[in-house]
PDB file of N, CA, C and O in Angstrom, chain B, residues numbered from 101:
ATOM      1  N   UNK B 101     -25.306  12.145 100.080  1.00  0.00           N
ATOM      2  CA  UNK B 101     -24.421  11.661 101.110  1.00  0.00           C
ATOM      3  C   UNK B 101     -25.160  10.586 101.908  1.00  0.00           C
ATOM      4  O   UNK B 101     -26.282  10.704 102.401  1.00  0.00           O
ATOM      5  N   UNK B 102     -24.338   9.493 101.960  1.00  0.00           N
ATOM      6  CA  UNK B 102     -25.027   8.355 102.740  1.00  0.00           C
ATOM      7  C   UNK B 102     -25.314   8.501 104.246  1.00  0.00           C
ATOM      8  O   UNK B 102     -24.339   9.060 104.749  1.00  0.00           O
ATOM      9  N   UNK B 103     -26.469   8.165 105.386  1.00  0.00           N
ATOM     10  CA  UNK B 103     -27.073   8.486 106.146  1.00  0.00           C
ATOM     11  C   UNK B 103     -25.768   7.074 107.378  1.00  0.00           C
ATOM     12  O   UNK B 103     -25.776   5.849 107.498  1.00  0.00           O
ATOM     13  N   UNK B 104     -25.090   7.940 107.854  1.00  0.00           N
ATOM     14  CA  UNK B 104     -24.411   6.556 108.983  1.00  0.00           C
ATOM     15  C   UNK B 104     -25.455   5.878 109.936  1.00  0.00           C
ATOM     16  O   UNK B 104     -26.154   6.533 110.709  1.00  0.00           O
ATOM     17  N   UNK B 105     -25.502   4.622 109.830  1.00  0.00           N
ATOM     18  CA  UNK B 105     -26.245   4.175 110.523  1.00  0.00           C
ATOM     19  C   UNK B 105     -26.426   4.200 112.494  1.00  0.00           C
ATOM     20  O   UNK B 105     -25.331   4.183 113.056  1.00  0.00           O
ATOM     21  N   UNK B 106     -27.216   4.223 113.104  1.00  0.00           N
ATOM     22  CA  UNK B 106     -27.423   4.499 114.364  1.00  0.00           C
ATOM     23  C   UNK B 106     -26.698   3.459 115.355  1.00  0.00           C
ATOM     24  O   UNK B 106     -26.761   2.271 115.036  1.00  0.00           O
ATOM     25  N   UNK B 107     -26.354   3.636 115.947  1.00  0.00           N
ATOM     26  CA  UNK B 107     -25.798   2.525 116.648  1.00  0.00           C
ATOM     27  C   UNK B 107     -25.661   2.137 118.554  1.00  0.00           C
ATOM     28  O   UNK B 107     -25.314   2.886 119.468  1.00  0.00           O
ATOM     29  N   UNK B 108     -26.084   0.722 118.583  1.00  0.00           N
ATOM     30  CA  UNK B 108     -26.124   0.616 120.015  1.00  0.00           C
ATOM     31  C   UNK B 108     -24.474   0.550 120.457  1.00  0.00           C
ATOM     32  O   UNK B 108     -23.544   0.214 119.724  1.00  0.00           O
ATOM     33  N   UNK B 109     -24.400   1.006 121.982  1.00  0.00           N
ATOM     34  CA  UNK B 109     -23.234   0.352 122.748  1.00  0.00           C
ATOM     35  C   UNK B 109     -23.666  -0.626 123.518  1.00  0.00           C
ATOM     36  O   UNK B 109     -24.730  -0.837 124.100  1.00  0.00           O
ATOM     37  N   UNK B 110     -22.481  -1.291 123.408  1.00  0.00           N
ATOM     38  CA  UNK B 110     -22.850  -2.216 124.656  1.00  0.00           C
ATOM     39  C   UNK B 110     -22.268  -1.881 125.763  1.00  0.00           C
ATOM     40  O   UNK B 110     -21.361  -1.049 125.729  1.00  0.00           O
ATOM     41  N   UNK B 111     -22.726  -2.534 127.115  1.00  0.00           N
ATOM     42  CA  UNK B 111     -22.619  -1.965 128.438  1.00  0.00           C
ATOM     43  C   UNK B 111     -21.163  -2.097 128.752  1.00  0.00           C
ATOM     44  O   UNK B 111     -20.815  -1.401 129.706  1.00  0.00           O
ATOM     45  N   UNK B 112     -20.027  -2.961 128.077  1.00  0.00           N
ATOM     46  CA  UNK B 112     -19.344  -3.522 128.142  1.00  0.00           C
ATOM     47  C   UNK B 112     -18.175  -2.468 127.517  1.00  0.00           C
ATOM     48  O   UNK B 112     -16.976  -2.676 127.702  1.00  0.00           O
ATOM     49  N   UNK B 113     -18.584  -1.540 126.906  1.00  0.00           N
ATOM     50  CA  UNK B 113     -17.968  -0.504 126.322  1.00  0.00           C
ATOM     51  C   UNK B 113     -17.749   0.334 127.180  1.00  0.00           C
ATOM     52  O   UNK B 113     -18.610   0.735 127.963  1.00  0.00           O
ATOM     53  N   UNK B 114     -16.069   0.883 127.146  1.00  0.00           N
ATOM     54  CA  UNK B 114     -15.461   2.221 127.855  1.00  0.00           C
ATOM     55  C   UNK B 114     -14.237   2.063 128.013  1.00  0.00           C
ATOM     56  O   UNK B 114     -13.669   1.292 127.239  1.00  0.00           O
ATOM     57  N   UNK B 115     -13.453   2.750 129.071  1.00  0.00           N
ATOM     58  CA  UNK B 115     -12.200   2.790 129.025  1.00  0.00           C
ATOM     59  C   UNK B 115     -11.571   1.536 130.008  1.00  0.00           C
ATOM     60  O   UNK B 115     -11.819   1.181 131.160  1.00  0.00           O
ATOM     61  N   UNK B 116     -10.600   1.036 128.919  1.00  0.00           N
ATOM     62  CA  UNK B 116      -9.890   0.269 130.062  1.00  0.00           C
ATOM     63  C   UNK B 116      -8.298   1.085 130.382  1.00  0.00           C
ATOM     64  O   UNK B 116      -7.789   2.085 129.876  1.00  0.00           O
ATOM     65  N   UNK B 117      -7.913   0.304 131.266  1.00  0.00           N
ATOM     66  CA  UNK B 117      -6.671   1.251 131.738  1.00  0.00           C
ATOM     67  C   UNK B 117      -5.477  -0.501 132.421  1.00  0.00           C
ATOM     68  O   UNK B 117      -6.064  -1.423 132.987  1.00  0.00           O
ATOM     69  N   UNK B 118      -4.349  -0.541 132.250  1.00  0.00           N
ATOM     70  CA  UNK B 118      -3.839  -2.123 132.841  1.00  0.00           C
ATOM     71  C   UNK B 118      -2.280  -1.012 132.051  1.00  0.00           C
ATOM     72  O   UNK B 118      -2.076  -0.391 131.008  1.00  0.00           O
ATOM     73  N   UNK B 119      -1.524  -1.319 133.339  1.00  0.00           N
ATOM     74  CA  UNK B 119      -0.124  -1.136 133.091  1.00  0.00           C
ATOM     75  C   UNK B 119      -0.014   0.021 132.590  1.00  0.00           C
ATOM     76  O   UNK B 119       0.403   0.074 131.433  1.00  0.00           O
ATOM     77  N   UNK B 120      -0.346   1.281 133.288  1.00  0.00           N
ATOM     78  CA  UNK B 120      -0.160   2.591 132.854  1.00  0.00           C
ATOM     79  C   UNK B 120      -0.724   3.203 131.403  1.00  0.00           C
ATOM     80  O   UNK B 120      -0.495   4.336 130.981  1.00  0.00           O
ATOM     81  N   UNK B 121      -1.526   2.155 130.742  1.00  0.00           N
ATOM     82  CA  UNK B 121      -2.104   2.639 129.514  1.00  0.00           C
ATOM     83  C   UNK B 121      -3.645   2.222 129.490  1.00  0.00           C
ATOM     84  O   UNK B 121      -4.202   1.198 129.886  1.00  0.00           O
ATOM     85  N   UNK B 122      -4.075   3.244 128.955  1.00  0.00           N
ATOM     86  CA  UNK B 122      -5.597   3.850 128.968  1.00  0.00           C
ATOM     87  C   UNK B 122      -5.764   3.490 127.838  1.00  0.00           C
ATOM     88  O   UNK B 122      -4.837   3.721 127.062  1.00  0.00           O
ATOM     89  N   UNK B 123      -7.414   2.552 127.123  1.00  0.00           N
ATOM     90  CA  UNK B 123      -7.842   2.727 125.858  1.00  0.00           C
ATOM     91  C   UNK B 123      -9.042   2.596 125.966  1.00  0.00           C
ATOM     92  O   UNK B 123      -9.527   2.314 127.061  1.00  0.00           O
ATOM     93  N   UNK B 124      -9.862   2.781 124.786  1.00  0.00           N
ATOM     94  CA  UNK B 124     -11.158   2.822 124.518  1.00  0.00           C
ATOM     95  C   UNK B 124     -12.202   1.663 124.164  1.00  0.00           C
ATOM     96  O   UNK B 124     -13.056   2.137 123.415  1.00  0.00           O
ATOM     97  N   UNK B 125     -12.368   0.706 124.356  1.00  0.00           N
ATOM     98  CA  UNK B 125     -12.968  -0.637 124.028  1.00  0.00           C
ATOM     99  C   UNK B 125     -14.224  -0.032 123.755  1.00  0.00           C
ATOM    100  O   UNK B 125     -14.690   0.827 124.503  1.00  0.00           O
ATOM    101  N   UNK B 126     -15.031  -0.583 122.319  1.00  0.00           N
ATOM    102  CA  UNK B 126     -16.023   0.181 121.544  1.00  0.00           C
ATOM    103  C   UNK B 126     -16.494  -0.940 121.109  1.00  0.00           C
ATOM    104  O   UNK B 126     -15.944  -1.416 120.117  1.00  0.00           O
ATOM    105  N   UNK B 127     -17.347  -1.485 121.570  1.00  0.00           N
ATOM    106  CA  UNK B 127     -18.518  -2.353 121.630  1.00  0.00           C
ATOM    107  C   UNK B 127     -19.922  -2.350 120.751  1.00  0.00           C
ATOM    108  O   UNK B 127     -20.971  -2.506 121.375  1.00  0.00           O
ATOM    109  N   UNK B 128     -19.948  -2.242 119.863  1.00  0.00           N
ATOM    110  CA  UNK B 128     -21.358  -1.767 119.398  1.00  0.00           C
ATOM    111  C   UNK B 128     -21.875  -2.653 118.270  1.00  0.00           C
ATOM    112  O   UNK B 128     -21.410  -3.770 118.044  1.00  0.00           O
ATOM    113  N   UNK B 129     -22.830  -2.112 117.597  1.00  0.00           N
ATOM    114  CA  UNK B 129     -24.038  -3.185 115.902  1.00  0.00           C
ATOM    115  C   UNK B 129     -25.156  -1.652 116.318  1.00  0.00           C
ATOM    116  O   UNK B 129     -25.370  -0.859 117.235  1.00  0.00           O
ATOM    117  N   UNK B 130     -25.681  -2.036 114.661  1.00  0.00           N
ATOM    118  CA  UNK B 130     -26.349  -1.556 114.392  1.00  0.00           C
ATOM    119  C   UNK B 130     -28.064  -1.332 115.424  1.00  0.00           C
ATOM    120  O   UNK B 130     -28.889  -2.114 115.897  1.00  0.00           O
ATOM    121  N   UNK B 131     -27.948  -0.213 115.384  1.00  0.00           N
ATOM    122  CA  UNK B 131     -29.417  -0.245 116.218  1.00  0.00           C
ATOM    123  C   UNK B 131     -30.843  -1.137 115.651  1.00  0.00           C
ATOM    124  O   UNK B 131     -31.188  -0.734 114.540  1.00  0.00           O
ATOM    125  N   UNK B 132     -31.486  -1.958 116.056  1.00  0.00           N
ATOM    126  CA  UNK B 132     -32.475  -3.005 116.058  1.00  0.00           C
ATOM    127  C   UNK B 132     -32.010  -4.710 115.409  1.00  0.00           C
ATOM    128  O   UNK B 132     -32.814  -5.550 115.007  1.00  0.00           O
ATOM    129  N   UNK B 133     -30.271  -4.876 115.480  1.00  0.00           N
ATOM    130  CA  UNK B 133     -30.121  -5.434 114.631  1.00  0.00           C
ATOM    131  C   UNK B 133     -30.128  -6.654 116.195  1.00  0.00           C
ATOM    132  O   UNK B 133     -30.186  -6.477 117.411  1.00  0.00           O
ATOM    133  N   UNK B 134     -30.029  -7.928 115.240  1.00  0.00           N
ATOM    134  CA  UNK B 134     -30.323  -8.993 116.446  1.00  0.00           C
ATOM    135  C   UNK B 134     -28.844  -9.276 116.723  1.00  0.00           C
ATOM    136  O   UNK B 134     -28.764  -9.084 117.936  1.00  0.00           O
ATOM    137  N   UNK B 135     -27.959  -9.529 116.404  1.00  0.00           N
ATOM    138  CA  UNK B 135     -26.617  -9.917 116.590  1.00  0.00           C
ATOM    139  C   UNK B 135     -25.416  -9.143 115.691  1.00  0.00           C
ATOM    140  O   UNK B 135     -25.721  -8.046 115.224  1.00  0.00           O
ATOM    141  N   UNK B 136     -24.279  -9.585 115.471  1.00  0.00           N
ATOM    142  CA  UNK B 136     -22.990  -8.458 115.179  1.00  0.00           C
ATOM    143  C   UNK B 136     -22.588  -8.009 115.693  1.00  0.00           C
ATOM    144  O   UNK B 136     -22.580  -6.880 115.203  1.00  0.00           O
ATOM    145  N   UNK B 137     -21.781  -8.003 117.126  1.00  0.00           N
ATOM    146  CA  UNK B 137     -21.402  -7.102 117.377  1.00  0.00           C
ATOM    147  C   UNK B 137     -20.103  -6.908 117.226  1.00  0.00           C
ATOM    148  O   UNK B 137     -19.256  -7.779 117.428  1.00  0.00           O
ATOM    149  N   UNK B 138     -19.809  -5.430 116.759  1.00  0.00           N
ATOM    150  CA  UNK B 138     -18.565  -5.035 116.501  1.00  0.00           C
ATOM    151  C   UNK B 138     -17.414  -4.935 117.645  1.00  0.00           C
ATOM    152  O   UNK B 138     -17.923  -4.880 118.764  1.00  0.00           O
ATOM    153  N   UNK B 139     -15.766  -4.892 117.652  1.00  0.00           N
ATOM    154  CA  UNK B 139     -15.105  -5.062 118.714  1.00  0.00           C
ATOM    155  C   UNK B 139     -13.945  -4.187 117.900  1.00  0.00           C
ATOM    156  O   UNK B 139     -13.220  -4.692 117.043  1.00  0.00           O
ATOM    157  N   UNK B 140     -13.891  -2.808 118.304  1.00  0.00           N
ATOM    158  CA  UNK B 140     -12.607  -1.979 118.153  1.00  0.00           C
ATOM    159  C   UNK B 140     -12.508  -1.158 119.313  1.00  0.00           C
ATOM    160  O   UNK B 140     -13.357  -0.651 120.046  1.00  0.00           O
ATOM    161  N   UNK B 141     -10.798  -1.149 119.293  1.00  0.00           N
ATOM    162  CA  UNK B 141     -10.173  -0.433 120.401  1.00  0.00           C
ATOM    163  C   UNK B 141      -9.530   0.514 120.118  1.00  0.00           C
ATOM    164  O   UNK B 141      -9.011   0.279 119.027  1.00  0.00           O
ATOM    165  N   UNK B 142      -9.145   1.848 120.610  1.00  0.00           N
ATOM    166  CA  UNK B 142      -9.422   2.645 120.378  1.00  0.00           C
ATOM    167  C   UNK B 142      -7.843   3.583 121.330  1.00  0.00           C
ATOM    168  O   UNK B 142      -8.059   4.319 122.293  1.00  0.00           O
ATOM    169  N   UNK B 143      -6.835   3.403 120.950  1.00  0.00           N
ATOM    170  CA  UNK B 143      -5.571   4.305 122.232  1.00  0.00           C
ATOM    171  C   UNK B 143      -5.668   5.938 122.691  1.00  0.00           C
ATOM    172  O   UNK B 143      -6.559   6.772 122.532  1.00  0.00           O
ATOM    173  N   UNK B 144      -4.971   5.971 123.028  1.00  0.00           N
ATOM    174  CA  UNK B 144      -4.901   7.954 123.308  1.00  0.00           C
ATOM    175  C   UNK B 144      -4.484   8.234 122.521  1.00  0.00           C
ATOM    176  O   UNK B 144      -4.840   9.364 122.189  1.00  0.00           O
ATOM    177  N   UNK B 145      -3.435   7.550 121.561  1.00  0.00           N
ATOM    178  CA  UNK B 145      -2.996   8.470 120.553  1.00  0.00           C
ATOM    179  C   UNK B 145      -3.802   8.057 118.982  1.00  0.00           C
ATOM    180  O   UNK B 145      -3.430   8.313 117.837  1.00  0.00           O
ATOM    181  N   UNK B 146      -5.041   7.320 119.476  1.00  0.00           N
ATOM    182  CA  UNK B 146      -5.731   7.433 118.377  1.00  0.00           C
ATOM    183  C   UNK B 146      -5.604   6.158 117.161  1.00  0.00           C
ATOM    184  O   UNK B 146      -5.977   6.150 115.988  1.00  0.00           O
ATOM    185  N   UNK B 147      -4.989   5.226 117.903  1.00  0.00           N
ATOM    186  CA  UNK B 147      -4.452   4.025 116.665  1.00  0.00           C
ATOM    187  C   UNK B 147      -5.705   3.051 116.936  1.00  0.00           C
ATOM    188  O   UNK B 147      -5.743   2.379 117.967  1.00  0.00           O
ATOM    189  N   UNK B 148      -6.597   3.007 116.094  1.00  0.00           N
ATOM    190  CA  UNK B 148      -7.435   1.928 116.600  1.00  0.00           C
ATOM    191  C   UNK B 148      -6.988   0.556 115.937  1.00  0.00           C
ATOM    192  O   UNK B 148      -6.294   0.471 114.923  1.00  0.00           O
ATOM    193  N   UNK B 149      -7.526  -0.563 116.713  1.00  0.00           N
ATOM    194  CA  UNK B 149      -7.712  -1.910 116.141  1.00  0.00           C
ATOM    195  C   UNK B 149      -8.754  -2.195 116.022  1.00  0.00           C
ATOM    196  O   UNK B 149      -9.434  -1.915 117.009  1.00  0.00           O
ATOM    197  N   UNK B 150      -9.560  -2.920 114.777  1.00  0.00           N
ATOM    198  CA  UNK B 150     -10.730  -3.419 114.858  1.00  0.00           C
ATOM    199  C   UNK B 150     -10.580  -4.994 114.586  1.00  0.00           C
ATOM    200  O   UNK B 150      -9.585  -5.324 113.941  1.00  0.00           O
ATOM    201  N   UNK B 151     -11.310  -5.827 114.936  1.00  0.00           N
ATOM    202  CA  UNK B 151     -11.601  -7.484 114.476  1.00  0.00           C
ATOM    203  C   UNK B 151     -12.108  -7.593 113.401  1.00  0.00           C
ATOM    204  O   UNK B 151     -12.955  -6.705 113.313  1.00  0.00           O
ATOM    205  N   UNK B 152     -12.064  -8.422 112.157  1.00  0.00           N
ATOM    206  CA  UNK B 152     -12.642  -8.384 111.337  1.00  0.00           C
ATOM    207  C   UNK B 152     -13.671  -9.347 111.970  1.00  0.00           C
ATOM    208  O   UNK B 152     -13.712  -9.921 113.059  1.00  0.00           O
ATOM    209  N   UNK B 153     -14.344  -9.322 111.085  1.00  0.00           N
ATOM    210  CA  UNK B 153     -16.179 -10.335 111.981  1.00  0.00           C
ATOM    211  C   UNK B 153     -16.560  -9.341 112.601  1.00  0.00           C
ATOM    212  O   UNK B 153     -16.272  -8.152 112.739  1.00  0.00           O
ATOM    213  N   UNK B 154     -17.686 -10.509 113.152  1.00  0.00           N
ATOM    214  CA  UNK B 154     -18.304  -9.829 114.257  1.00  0.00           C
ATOM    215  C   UNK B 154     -18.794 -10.679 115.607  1.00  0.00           C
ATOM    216  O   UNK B 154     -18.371 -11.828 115.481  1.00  0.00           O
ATOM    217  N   UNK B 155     -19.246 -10.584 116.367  1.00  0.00           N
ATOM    218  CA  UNK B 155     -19.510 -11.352 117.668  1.00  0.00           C
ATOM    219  C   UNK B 155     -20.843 -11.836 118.008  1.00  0.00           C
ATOM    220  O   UNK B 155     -21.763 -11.023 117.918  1.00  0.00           O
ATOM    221  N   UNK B 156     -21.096 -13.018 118.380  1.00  0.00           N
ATOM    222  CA  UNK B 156     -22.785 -13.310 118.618  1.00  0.00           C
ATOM    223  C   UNK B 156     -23.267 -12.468 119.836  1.00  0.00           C
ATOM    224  O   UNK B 156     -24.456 -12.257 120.076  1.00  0.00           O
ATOM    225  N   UNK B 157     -22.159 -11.979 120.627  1.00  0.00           N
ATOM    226  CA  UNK B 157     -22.886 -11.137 121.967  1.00  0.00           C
ATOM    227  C   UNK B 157     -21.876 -10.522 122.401  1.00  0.00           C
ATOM    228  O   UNK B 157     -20.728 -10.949 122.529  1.00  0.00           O
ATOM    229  N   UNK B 158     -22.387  -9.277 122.688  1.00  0.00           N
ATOM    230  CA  UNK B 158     -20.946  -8.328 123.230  1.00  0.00           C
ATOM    231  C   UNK B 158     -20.237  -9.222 124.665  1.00  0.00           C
ATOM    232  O   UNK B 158     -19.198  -8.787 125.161  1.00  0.00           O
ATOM    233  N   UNK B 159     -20.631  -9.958 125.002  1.00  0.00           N
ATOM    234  CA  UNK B 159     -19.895 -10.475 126.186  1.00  0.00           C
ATOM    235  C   UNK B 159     -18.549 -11.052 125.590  1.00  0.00           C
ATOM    236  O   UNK B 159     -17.435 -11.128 126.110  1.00  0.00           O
ATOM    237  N   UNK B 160     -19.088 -11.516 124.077  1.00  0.00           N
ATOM    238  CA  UNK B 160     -18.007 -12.725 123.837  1.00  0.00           C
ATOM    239  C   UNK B 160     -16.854 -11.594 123.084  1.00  0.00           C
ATOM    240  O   UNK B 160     -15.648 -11.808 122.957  1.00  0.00           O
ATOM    241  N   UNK B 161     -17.379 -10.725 122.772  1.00  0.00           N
ATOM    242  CA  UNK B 161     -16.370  -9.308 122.479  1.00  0.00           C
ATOM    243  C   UNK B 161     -15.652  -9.092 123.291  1.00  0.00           C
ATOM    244  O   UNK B 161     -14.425  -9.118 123.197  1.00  0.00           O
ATOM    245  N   UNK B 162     -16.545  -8.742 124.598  1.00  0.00           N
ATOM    246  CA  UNK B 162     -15.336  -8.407 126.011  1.00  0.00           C
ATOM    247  C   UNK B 162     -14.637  -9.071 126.183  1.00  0.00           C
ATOM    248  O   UNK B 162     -13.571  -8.679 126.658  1.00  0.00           O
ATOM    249  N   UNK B 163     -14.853 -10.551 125.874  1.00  0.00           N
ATOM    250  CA  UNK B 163     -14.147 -11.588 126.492  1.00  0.00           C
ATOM    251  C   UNK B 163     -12.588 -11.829 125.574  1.00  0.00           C
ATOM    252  O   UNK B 163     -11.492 -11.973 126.116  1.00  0.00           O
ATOM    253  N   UNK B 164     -12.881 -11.824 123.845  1.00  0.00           N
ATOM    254  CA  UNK B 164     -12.014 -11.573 123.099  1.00  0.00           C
ATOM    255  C   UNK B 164     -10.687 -10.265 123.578  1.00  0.00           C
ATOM    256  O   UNK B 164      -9.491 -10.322 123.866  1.00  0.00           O
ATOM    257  N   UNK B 165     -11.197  -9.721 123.516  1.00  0.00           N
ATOM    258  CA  UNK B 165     -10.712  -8.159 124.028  1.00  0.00           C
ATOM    259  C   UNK B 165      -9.937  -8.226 125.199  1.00  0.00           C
ATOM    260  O   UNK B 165      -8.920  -7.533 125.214  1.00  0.00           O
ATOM    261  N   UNK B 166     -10.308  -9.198 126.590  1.00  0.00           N
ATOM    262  CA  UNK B 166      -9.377  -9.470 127.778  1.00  0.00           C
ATOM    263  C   UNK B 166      -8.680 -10.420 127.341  1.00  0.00           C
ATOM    264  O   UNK B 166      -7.537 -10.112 127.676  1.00  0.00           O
ATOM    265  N   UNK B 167      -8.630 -11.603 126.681  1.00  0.00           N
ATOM    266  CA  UNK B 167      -7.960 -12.793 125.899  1.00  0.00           C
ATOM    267  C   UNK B 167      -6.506 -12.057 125.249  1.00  0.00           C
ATOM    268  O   UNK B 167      -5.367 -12.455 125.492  1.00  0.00           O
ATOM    269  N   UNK B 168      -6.828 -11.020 124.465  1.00  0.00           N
ATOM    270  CA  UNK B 168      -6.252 -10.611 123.897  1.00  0.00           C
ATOM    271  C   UNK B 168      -5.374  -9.663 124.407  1.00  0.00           C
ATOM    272  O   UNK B 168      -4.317  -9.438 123.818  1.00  0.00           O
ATOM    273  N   UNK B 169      -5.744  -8.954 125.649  1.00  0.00           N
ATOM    274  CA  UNK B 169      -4.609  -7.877 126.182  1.00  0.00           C
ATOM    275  C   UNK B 169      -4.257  -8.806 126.902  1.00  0.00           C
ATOM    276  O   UNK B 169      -3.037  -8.776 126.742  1.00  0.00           O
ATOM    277  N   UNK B 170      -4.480  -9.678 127.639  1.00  0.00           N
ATOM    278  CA  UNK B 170      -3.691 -10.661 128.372  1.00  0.00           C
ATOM    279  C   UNK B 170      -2.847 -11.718 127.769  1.00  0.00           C
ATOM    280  O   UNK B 170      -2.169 -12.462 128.479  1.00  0.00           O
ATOM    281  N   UNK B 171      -2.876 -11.827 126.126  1.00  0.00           N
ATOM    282  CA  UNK B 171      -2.045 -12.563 125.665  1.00  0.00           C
ATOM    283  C   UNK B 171      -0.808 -12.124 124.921  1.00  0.00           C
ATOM    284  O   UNK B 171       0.216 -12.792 124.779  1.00  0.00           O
ATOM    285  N   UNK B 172      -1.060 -10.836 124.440  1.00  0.00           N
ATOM    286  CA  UNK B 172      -0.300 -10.164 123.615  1.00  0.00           C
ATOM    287  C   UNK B 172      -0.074  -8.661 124.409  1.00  0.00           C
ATOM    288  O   UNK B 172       0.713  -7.891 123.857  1.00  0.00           O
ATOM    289  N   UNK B 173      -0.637  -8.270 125.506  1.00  0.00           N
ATOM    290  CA  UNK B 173      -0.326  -7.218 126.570  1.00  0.00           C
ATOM    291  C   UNK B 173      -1.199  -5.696 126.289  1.00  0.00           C
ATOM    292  O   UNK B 173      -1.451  -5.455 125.108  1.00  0.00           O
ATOM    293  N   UNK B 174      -1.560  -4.898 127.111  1.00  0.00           N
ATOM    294  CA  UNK B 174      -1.927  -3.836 126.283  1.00  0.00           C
ATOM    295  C   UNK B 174      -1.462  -2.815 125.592  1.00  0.00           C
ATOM    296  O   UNK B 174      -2.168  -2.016 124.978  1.00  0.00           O
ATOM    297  N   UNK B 175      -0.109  -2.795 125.672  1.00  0.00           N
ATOM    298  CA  UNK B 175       0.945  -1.959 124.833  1.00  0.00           C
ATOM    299  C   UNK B 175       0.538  -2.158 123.449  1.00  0.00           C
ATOM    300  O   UNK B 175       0.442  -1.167 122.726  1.00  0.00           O
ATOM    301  N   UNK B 176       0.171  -3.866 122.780  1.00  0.00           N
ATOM    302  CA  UNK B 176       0.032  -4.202 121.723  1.00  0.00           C
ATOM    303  C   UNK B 176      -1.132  -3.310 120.689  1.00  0.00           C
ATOM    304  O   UNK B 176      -1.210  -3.280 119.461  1.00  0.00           O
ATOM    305  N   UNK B 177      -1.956  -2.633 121.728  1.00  0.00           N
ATOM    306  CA  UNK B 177      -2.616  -1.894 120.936  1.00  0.00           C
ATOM    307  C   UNK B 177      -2.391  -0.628 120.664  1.00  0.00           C
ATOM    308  O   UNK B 177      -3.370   0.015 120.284  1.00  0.00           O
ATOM    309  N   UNK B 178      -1.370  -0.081 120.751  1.00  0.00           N
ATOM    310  CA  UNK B 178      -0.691   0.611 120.128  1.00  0.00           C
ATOM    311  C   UNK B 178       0.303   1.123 119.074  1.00  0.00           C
ATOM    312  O   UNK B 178       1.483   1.250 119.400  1.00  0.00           O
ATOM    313  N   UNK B 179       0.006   1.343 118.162  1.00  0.00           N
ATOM    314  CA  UNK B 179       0.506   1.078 117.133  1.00  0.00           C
ATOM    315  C   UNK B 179       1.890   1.196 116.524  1.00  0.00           C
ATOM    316  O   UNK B 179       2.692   1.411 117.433  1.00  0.00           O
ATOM    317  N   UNK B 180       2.464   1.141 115.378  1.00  0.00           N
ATOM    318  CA  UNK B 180       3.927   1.539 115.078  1.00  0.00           C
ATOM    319  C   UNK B 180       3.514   2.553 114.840  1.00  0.00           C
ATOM    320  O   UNK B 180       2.406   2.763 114.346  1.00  0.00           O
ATOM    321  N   UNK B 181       4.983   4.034 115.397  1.00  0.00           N
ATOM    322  CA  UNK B 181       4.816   5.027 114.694  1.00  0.00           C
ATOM    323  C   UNK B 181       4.307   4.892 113.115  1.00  0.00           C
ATOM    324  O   UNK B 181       3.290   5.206 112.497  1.00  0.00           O
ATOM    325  N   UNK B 182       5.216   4.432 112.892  1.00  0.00           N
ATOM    326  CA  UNK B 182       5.603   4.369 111.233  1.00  0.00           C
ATOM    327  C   UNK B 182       4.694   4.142 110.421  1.00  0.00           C
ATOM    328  O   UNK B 182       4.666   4.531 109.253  1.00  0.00           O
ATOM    329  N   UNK B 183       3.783   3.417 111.047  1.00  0.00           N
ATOM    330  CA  UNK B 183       2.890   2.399 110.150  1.00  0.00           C
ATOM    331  C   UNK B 183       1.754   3.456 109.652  1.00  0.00           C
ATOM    332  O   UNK B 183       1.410   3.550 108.474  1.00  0.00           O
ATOM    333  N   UNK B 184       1.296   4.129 110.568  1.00  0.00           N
ATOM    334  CA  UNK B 184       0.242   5.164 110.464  1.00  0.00           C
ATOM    335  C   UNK B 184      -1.279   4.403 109.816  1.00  0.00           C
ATOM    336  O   UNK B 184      -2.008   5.015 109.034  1.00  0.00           O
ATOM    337  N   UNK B 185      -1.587   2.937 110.318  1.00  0.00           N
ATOM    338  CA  UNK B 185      -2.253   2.161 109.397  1.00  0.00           C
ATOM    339  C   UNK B 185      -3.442   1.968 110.685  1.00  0.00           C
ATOM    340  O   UNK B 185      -3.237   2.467 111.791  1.00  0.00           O
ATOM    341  N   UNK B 186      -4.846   1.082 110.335  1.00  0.00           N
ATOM    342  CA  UNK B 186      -5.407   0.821 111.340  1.00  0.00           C
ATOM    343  C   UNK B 186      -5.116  -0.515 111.701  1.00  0.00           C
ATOM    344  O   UNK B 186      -5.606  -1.104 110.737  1.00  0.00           O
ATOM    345  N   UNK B 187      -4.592  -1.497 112.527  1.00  0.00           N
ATOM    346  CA  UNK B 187      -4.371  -2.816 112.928  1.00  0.00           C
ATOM    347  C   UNK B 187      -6.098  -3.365 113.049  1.00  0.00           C
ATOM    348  O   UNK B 187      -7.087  -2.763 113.467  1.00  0.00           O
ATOM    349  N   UNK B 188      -5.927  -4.873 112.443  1.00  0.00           N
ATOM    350  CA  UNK B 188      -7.203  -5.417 112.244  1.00  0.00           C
ATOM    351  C   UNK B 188      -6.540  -6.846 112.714  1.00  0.00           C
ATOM    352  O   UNK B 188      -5.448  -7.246 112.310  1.00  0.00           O
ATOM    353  N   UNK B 189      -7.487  -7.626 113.745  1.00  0.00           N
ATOM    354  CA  UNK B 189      -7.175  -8.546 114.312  1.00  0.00           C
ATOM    355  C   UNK B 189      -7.808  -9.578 113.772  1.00  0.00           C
ATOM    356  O   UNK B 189      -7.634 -10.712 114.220  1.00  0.00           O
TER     357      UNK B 189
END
């Protein structure tokens, strides 16, 4: 069984909350790695979105991440019932 690799957060990681909905912004790369950082979000009912890529610095993650609930709202990260799929941005 393969060993999951260790992983940093960034400080920038936790819950956001805007218009009665709560989610998880998950910030992270591999522990000692110099750059990558990953950008998935994460709802209450469990629908995550991830970005494909990755980011030269978690800032520019956060920054993606407010771009993005402010352009498309934070409802958007919530998924279709139906779909039962993970959304990738």
């Amino acid at each position: 069984m393969a060993k999951e690799p260790k992983l940093e957060y960034s400080d920038f990681s936790g819950e956001f909350e805007d218009d009665g909905v709560t989610v998880l912004v998950d910030i992270h790369r591999p522990v000692g790695s110099a750059g990558g950082w990953t950008l998935e979000v994460i709802s209450q009912e469990e629908d995550v979105t991830t970005w494909e890529g990755t980011f030269e610095t978690d800032k520019d993650a956060w920054e993606e991440f407010l771009a993005t609930a402010e352009k498309d709202g934070i409802h958007s990260f919530i998924g279709d019932e139906d779909a039962g799929e993970e959304s990738v941005h």
